[in-house]
VOBADO-284688 format. One record per atom (N, C-alpha, C): chain; atom name; residue in one letter; z, x, y; residue number from 1. Coordinates in nm, 4 decimals. Layout:
 ch at aa       zz       xx       yy   i
  A CA  a        Z        X        Y NUM
...
This chain:
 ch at aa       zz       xx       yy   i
  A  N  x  -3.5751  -4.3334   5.0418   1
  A CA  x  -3.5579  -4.1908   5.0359   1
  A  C  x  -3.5686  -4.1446   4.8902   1
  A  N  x  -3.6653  -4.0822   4.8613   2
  A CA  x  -3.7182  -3.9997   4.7159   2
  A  C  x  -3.5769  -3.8967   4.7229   2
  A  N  x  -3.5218  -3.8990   4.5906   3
  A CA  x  -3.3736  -3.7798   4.5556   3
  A  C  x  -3.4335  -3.6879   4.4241   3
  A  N  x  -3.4069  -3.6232   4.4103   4
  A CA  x  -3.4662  -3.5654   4.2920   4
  A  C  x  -3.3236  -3.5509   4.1483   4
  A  N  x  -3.3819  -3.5611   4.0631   5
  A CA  x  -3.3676  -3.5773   3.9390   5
  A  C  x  -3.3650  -3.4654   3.8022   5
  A  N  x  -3.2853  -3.4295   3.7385   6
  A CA  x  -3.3463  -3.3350   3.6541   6
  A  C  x  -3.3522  -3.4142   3.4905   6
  A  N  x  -3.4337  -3.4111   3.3922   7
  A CA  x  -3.4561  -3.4385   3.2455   7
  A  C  x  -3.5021  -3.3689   3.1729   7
  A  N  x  -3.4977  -3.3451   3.0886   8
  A CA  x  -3.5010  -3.2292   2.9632   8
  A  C  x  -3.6286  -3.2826   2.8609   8
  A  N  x  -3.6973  -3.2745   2.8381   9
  A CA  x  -3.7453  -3.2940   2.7182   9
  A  C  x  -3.8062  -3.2228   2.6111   9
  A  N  x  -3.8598  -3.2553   2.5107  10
  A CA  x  -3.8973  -3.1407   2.4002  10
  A  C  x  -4.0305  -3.0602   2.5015  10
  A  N  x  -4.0826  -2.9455   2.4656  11
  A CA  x  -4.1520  -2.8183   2.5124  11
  A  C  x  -4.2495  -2.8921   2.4750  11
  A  N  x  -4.3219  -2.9868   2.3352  12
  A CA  x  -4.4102  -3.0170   2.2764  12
  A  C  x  -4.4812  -3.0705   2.3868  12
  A  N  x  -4.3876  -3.2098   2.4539  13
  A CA  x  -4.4354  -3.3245   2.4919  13
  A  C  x  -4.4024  -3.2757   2.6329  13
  A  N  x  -4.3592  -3.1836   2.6915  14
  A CA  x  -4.3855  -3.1110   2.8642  14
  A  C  x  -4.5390  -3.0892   2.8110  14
  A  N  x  -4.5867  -2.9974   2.7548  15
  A CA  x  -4.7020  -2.9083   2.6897  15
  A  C  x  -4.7805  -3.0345   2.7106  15
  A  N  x  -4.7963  -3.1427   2.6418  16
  A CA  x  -4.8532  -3.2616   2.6462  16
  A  C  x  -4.9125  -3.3118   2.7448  16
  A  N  x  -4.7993  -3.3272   2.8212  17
  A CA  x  -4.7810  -3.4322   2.9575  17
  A  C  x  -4.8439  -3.3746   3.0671  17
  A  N  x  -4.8147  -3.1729   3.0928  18
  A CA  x  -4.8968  -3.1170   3.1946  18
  A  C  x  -5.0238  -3.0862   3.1600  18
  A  N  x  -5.0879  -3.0710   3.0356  19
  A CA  x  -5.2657  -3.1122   3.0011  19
  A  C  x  -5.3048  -3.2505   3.0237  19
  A  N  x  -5.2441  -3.3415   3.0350  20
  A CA  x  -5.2529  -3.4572   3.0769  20
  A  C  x  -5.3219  -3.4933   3.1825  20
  A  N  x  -5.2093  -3.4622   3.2980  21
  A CA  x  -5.1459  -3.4534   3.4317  21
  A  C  x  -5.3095  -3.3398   3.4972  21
  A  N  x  -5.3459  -3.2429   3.3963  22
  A CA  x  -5.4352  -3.1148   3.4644  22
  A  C  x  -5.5742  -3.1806   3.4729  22
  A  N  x  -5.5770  -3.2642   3.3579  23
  A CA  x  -5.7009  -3.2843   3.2879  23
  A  C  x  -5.7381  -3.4092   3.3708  23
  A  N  x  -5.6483  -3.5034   3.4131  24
  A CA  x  -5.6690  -3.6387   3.4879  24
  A  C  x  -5.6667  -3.6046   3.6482  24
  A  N  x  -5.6956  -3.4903   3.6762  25
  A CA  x  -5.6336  -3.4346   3.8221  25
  A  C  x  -5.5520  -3.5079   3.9225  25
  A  N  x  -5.4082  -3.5064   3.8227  26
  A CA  x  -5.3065  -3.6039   3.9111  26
  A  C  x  -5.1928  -3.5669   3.9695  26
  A  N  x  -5.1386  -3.5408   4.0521  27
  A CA  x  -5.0339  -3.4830   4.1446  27
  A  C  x  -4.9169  -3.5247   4.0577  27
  A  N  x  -4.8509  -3.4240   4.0104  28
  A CA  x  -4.7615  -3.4214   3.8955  28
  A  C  x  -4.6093  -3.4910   3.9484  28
  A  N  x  -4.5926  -3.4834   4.0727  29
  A CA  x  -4.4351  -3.5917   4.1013  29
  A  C  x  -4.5192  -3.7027   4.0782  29
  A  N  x  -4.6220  -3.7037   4.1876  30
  A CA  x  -4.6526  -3.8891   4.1903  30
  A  C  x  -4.6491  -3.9823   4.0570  30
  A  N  x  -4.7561  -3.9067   3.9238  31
  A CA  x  -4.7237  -3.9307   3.8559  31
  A  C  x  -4.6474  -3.9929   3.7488  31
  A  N  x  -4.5201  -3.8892   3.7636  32
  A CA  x  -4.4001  -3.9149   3.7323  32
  A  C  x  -4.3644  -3.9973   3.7332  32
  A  N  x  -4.3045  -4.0179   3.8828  33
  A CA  x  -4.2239  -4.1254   3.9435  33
  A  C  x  -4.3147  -4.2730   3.9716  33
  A  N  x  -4.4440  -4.2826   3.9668  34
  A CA  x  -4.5207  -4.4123   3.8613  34
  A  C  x  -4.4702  -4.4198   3.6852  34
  A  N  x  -4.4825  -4.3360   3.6641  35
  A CA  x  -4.4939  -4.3584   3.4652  35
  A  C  x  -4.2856  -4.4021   3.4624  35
  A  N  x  -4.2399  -4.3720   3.5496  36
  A CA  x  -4.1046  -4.3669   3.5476  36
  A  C  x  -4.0686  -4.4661   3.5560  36
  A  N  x  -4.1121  -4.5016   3.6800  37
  A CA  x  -4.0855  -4.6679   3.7157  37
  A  C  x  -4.1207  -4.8070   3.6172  37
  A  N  x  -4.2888  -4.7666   3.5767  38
  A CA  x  -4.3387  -4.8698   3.4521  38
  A  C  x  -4.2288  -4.8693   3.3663  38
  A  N  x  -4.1848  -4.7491   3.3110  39
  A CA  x  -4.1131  -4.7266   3.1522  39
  A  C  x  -3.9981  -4.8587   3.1875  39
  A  N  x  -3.9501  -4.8276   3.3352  40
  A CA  x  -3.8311  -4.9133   3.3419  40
  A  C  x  -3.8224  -5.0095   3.3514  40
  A  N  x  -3.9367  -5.0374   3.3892  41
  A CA  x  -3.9723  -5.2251   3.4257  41
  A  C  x  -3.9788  -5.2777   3.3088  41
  A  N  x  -4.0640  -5.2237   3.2440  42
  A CA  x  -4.0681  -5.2824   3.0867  42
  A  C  x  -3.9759  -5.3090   2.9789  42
  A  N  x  -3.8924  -5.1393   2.9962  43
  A CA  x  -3.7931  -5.1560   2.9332  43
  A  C  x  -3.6595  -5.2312   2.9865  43
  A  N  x  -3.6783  -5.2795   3.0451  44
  A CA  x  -3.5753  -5.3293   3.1756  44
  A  C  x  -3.6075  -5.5133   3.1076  44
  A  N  x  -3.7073  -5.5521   3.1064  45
  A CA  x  -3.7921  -5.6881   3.0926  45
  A  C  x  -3.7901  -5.6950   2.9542  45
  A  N  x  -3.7812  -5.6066   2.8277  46
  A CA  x  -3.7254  -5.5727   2.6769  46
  A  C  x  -3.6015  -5.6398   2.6731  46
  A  N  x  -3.5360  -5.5749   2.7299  47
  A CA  x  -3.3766  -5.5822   2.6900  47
  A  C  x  -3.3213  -5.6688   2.7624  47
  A  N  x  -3.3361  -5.7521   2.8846  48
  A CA  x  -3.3238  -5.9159   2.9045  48
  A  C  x  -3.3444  -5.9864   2.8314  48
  A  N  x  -3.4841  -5.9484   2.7710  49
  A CA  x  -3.5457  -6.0818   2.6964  49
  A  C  x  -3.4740  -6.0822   2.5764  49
  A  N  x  -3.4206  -5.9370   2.5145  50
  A CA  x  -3.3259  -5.9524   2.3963  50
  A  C  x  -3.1993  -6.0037   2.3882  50
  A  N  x  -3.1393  -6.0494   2.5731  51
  A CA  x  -3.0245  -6.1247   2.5832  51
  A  C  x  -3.0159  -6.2119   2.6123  51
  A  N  x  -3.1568  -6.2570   2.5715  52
  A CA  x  -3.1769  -6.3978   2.6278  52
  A  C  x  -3.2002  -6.4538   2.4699  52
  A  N  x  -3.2757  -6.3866   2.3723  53
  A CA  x  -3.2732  -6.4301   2.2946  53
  A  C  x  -3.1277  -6.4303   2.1942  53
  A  N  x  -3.0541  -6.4019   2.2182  54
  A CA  x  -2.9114  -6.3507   2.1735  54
  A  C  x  -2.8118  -6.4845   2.1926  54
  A  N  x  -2.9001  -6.5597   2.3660  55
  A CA  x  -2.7832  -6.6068   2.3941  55
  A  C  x  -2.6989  -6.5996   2.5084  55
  A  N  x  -2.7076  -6.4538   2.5347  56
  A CA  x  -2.6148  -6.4181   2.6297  56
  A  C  x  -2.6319  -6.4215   2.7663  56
  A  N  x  -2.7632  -6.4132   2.8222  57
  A CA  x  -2.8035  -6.4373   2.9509  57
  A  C  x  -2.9213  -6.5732   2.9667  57
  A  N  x  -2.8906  -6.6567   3.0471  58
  A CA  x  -2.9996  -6.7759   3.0591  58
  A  C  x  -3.1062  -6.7553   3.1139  58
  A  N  x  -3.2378  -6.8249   3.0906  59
  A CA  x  -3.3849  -6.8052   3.1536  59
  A  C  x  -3.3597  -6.7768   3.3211  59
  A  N  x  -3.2527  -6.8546   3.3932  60
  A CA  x  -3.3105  -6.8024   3.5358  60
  A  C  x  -3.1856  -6.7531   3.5471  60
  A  N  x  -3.1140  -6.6707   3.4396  61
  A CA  x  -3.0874  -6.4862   3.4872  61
  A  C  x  -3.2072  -6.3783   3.4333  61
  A  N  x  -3.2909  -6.3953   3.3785  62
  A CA  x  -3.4031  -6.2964   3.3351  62
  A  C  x  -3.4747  -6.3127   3.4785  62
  A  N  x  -3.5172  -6.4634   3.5479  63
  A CA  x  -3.6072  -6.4742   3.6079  63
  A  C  x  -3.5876  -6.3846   3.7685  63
  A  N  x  -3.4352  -6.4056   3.7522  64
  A CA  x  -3.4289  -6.3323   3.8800  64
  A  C  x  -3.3830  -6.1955   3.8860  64
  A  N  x  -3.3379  -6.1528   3.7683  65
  A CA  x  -3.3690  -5.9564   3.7361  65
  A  C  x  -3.4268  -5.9162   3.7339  65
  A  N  x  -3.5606  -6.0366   3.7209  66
  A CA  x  -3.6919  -5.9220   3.6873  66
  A  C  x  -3.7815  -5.9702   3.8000  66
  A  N  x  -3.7607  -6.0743   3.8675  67
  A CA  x  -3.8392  -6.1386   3.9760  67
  A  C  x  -3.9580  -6.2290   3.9281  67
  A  N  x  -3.9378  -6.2873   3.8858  68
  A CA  x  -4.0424  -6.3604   3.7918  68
  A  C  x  -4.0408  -6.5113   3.7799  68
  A  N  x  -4.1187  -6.6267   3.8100  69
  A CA  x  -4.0994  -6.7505   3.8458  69
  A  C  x  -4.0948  -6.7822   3.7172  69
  A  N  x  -4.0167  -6.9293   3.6631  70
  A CA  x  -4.0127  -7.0005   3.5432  70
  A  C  x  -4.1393  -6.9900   3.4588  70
  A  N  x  -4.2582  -7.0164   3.5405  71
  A CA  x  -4.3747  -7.0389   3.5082  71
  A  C  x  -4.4437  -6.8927   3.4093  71
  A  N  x  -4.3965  -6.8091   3.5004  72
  A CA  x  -4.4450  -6.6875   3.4672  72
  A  C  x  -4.3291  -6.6303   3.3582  72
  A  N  x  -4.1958  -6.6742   3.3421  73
  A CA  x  -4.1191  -6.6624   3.2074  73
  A  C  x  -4.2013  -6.7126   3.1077  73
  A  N  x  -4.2011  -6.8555   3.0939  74
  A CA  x  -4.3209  -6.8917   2.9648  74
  A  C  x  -4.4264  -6.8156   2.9244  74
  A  N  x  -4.5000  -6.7474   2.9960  75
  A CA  x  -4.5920  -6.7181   2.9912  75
  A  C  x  -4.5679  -6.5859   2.9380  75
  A  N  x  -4.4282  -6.5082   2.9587  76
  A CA  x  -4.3600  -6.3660   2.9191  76
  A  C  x  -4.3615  -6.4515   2.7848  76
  A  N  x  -4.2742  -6.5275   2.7836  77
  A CA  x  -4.2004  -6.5384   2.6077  77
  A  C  x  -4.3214  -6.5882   2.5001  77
  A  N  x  -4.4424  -6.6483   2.5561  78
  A CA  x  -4.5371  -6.7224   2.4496  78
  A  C  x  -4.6333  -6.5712   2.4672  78
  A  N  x  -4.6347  -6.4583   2.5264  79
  A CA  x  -4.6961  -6.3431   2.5047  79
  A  C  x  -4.5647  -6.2643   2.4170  79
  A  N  x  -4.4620  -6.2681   2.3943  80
  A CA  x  -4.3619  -6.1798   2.3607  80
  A  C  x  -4.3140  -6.2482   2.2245  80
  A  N  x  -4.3889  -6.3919   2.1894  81
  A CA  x  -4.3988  -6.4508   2.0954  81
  A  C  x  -4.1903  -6.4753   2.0369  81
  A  N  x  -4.1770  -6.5196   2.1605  82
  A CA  x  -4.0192  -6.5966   2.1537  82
  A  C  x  -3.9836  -6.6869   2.2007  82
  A  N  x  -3.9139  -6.7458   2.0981  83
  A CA  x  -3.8967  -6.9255   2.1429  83
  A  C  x  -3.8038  -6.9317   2.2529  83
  A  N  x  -3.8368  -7.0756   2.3260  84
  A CA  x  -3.7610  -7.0840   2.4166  84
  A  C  x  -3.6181  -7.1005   2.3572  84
  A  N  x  -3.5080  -7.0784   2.4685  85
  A CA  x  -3.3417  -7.1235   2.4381  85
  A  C  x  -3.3097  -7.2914   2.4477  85
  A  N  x  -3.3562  -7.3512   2.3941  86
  A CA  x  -3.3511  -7.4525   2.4071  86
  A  C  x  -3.2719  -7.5511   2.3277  86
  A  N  x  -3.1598  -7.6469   2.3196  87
  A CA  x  -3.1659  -7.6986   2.2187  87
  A  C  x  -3.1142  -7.8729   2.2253  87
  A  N  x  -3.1280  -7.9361   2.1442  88
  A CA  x  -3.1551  -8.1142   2.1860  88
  A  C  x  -3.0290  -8.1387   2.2680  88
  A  N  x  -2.9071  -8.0572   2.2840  89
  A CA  x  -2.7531  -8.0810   2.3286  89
  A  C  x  -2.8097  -8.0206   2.4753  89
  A  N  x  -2.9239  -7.9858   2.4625  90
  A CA  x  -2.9251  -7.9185   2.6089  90
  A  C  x  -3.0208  -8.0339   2.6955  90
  A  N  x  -3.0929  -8.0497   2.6138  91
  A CA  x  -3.1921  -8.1774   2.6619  91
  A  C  x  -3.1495  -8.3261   2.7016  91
  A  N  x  -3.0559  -8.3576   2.6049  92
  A CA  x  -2.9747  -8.4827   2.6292  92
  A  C  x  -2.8503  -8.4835   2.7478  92
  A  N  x  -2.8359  -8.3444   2.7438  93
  A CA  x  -2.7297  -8.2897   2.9100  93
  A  C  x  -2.7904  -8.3172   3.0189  93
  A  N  x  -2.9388  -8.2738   2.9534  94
  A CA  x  -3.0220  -8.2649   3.1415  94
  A  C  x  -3.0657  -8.4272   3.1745  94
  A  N  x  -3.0523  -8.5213   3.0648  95
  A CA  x  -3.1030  -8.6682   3.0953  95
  A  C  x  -2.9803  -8.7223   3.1251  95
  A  N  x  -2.8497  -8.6831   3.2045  96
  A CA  x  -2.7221  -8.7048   3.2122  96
  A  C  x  -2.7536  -8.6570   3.3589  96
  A  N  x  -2.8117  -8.5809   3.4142  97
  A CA  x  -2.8123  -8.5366   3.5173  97
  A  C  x  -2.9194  -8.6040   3.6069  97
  A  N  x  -3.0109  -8.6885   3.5317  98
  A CA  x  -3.1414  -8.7569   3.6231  98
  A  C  x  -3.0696  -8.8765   3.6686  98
């Protein structure tokens, strides 16, 4: 169920957004609520990856906030150019576990 929403922004960048929107002949909710959703995914997939690099959240809590297989994490962090969390106390734990 679509709810509606209200946001404010500067006059400049409304002015902007509906020459945009006129000029690309695009149905101005649909729009929206696409460019809305991207912003969040991304920024959503930002700010994991910054608590992951921090420390604070582990690779398969990113993987499953954002829905994303291990495989396809690597492939986030060697495009996002961040090292894995890794470290030899973690490696010598997991040869404790084989």
């Amino acid at each position: 169920m679509l709810k509606p929403t209200t946001v404010r922004v500067h006059e400049n960048f409304l002015k902007e957004l509906s020459d945009f929107i006129k000029d690309m002949n695009l149905d101005k909710s649909s729009y929206l609520r696409e460019i809305l959703k991207k912003g969040f995914e991304e920024d959503k997939r930002d700010r994991l990856l910054a608590k992951y690099q921090s420390k604070e959240i582990s690779a398969a809590e990113v993987c499953k906030k954002i829905r994303i297989t291990p495989w396809e994490f690597f492939d986030l962090l060697k495009e996002k150019n961040i090292n894995l969390n890794v470290s030899i106390e973690d490696w010598l734990d997991s040869e404790a576990l084989i």
